[in-house]
C-alpha positions in Angstrom: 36.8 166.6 -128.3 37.7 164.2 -125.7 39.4 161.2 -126.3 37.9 157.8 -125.9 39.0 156.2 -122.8 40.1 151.8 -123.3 39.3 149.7 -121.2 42.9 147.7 -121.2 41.7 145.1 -118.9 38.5 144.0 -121.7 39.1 141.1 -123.9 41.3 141.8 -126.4 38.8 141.8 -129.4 37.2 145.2 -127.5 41.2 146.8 -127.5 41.2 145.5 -131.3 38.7 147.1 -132.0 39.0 150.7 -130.7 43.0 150.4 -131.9 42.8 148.8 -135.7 42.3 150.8 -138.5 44.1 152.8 -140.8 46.8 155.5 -139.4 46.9 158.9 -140.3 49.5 159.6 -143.0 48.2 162.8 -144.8 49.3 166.2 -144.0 50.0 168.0 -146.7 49.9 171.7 -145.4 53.2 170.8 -142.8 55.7 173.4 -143.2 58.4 171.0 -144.2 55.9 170.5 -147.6 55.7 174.7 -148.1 57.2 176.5 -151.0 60.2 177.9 -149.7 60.6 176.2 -146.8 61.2 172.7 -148.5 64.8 171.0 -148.5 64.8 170.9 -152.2 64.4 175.0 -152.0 67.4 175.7 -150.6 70.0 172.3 -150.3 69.1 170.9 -154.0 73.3 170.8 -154.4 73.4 168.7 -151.1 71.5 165.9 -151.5 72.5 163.9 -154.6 70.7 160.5 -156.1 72.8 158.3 -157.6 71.7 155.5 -160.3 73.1 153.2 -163.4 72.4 154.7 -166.6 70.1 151.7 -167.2 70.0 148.1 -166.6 72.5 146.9 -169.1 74.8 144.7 -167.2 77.6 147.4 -168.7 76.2 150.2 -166.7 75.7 148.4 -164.0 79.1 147.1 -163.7 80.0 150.4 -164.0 77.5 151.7 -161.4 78.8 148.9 -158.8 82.6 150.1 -159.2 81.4 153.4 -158.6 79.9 152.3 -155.0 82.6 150.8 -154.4 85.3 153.5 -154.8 82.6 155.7 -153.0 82.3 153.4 -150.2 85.6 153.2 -150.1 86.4 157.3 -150.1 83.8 157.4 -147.2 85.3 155.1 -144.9 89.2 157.1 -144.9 87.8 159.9 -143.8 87.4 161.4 -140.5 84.0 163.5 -141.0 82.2 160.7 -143.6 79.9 157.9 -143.2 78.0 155.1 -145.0 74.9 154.0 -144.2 73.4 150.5 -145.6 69.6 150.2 -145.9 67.8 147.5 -146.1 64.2 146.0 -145.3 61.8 142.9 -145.9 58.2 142.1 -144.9 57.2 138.5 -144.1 54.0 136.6 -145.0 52.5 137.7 -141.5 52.7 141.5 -142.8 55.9 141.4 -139.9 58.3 144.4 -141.3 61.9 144.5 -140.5 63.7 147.9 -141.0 67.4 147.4 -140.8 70.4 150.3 -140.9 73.7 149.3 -140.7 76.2 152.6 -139.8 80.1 152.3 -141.4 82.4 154.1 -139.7 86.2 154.1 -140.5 86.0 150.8 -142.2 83.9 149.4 -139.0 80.1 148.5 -138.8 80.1 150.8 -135.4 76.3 150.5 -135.1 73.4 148.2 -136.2 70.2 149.4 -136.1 66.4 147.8 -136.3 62.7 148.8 -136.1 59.9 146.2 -136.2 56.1 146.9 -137.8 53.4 145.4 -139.5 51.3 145.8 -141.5 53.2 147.9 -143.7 54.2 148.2 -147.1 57.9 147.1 -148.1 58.1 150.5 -150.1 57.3 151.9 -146.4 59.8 149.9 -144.6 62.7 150.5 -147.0 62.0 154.3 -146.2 61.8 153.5 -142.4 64.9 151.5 -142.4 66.8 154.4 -144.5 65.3 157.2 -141.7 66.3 155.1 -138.8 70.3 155.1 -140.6 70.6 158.8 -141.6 68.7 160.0 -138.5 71.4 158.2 -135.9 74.2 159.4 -138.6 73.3 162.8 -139.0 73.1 163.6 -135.1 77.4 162.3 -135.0 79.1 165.8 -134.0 81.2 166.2 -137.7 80.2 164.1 -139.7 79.7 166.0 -143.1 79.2 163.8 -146.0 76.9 160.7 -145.6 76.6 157.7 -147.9 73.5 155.8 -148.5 73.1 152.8 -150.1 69.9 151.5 -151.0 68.0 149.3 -153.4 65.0 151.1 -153.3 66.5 154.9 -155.0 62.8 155.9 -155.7 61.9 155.5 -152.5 64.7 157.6 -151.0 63.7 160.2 -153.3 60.4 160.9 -151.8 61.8 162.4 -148.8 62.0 165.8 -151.0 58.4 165.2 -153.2 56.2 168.3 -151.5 52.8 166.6 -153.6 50.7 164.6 -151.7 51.6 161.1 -150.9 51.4 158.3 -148.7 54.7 158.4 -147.2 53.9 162.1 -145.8 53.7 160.2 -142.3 57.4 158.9 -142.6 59.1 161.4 -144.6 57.9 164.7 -141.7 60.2 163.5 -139.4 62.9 162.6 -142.0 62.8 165.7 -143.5 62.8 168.2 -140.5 65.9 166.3 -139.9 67.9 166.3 -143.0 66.9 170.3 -143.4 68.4 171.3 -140.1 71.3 169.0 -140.4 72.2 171.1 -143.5 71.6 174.3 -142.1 73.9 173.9 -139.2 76.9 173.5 -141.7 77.5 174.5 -145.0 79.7 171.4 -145.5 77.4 169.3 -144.7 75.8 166.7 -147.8 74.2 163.2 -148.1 74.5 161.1 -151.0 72.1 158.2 -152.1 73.4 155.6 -154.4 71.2 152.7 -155.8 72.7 149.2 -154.9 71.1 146.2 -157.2 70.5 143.1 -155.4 71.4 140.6 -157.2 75.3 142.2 -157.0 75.5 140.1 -153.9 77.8 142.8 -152.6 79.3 141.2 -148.9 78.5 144.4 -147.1 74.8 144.0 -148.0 74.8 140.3 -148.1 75.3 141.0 -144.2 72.3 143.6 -143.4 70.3 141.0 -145.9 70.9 138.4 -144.1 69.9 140.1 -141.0 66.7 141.2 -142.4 65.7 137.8 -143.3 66.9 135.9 -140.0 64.6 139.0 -138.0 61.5 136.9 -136.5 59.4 139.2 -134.2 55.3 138.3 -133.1 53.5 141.7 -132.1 51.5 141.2 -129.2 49.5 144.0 -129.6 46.8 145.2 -132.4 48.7 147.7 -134.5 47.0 149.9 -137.5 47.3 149.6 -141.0 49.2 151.8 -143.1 47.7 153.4 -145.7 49.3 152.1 -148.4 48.8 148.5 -146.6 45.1 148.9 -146.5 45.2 149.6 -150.3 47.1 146.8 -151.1 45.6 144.6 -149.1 42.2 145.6 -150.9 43.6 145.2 -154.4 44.6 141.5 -153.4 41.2 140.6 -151.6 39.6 141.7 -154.8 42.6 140.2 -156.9 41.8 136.6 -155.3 38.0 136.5 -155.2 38.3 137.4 -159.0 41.0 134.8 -159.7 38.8 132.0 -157.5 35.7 132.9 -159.4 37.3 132.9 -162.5 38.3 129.6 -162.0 35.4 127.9 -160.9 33.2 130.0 -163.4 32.0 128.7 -166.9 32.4 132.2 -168.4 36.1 131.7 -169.5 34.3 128.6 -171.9 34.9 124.4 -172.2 37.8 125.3 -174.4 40.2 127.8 -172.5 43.7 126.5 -172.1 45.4 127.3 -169.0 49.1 127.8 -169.1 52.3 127.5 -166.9 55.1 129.8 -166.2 58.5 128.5 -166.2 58.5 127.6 -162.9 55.9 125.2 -163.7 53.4 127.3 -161.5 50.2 127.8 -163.2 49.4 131.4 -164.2 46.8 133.2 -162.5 44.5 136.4 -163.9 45.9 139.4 -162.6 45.9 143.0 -163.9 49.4 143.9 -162.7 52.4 144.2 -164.6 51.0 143.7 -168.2 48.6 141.1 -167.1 48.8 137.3 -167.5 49.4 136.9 -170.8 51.0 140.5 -172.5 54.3 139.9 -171.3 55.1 136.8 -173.2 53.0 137.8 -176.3 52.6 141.2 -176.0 55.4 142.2 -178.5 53.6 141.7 -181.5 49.9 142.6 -182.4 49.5 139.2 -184.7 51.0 137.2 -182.1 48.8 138.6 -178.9 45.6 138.1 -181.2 46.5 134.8 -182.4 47.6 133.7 -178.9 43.9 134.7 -177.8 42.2 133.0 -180.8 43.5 129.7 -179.3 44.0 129.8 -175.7 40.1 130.9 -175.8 39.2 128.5 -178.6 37.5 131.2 -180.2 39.3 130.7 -183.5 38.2 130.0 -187.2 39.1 125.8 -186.9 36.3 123.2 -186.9 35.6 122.6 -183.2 34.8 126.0 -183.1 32.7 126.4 -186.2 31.4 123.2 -185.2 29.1 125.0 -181.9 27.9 128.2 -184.0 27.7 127.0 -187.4 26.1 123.0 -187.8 26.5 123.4 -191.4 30.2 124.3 -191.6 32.9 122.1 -192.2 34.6 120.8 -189.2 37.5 118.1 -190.6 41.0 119.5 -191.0 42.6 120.1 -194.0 45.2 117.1 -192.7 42.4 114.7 -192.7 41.5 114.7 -189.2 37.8 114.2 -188.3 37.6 117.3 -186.2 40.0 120.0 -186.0 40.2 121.3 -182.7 43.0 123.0 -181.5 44.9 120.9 -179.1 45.0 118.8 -182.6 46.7 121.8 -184.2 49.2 121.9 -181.9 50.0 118.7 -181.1 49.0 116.8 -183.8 48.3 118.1 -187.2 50.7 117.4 -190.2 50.2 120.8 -191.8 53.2 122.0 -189.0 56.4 120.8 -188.3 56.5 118.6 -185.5 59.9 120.4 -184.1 57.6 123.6 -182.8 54.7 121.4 -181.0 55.1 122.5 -176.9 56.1 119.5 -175.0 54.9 120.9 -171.7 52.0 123.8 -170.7 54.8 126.2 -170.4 53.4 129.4 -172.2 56.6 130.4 -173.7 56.7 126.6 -175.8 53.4 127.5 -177.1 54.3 131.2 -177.9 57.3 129.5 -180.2 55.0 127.5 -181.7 52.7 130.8 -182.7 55.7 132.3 -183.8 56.8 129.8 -185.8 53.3 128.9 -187.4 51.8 132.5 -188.1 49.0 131.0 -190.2 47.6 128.7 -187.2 45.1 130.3 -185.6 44.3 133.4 -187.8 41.3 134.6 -189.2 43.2 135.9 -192.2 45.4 132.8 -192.6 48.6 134.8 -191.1 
């Protein structure tokens, strides 16, 4: 079928138009993705992932002492390399893929691709194939070091199932297969670096990454994985602003703060608002929920279903609603009341005070 001829001299909205959408990422039947022909079939001993045991900060010291001697190995060596990978993506969905090359104890080359609107998952695994692809094409160089944050990511470039990073890791892959064909002592090496280690070598392609200011001047497609995410927010944020501005969540629903002092938002990510902080104990959640709803057995509440029903508390006060519980009421020791909206004071006070709030009196 012919392709579509653009008009290049139409306004810019026409070009937008024809160019936007969501790139092709999908091919699953390429013959890097074949059994037998995949890198993991025949160079599994020759490409190694390297991570901490866990996050304990004693495996992790342990983990960062072993980068560095590794590091260190790499750079005395005549036919051994290090590359340092590293990526961010701004607010204007402006990617920055950065490679640093280590050669000899130099930084011989620095290397950097621009995109948008990508993933950072997807620019972390452009910014380690810009590194190892400039690397592996050095005439002798047989072991390569790469250090990464992102050690899941790396270790896509050998998953043959279908994913989303086919589109990235084609290219990647061809490479690293024929780089270990044409010599048998040829291997790469990833190794996890954390963050927060503030190593200098990565404080430098960090720094890099976050000083990198680029404007694309022309339309550019969506990832895949963009698009997604970029759905999953939309929808995110229309059900946060209507949740907000809605009288289904009830007069009486308490809204909290994290300890930032940034109110907390409904989300369904990463255990939710609320689960992570209350989460741990079935008592606690449901307890937590009884008052942050105000659907609880006190007197304000019995107060709207029942007319009948007793709605003093047992302290003496006229109604017993539950910002009286926890701020005010006698029948709990004044040292657990929150002094702030922070969610983890009133969690304390839950936790302390297992009888507030319960249906079965703790």
């Amino acid at each position: 079928m012919a392709k579509q001829q653009i008009n290049l001299k139409s306004p810019i909205k026409d070009v937008n138009e024809h160019l936007n959408g969501i790139v092709e990422c999908f091919n699953p039947l390429h013959p890097i993705f074949s059994p037998g022909s995949r890198v993991v079939d025949h160079f599994s001993s020759r490409v190694k992932f390297h991570s901490p045991l866990s996050l304990s900060e004693d495996d992790l010291h342990l983990h960062l002492q072993k980068l560095n001697y590794v590091f260190n190995m790499s750079q005395v060596s005549l036919h051994s390399s290090a590359v340092i990978a590293d990526s961010g993506v701004k607010k204007s969905h402006a990617a920055s893929a950065v490679a640093h090359i280590w050669v000899n104890n130099s930084n011989i080359k620095q290397l950097q691709m621009h995109s948008t609107h990508v993933t950072p998952n997807e620019a972390e695994l452009m910014a380690i194939r810009i590194g190892l692809i400039y690397v592996m094409e050095i005439n002798d160089m047989h072991d390569i070091i790469v250090i990464t944050d992102s050690i899941s990511i790396a270790q896509k470039i050998l998953e043959s199932n279908i994913n989303p990073f086919q589109n990235i890791v084609i290219l990647l892959a061809t490479k690293i297969k024929s780089y270990l064909s044409k010599d048998a002592r040829n291997n790469i090496y990833f190794w996890y670096y954390l963050r927060k280690a503030n190593w200098p070598r990565h404080k430098l392609i960090n720094d890099q990454v976050k000083a990198s200011n680029f404007i694309l001047t022309i339309p550019c497609k969506h990832s895949h994985l963009f698009s997604k995410k970029k759905e999953c927010d939309d929808i995110l944020q229309d059900w946060q602003k209507s949740f907000l501005t809605s009288l289904k969540k009830g007069h009486y629903f308490l809204n909290f703060e994290d300890e930032k002092q940034i109110t907390i938002k409904s989300t369904y990510a990463k255990g939710s608002s609320w689960l992570p902080f209350v989460g741990f104990t079935n008592s606690l959640c449901a307890h937590f929920t009884h008052m942050t709803t105000g659907h609880a057995p006190i007197g304000e509440y019995c107060q709207r279903l029942f007319s009948q029903s007793q709605v003093s508390c047992p302290c003496g006060a006229e109604i017993q609603t539950h910002e009286h519980i926890v701020m005010e009421c006698d029948l709990y020791d004044p040292s657990t009341r929150p002094c702030n909206i922070i969610i983890n004071s009133f969690v304390h006070f839950l936790a302390d005070n297992p009888a507030a709030f319960s249906f079965d009196n703790g």
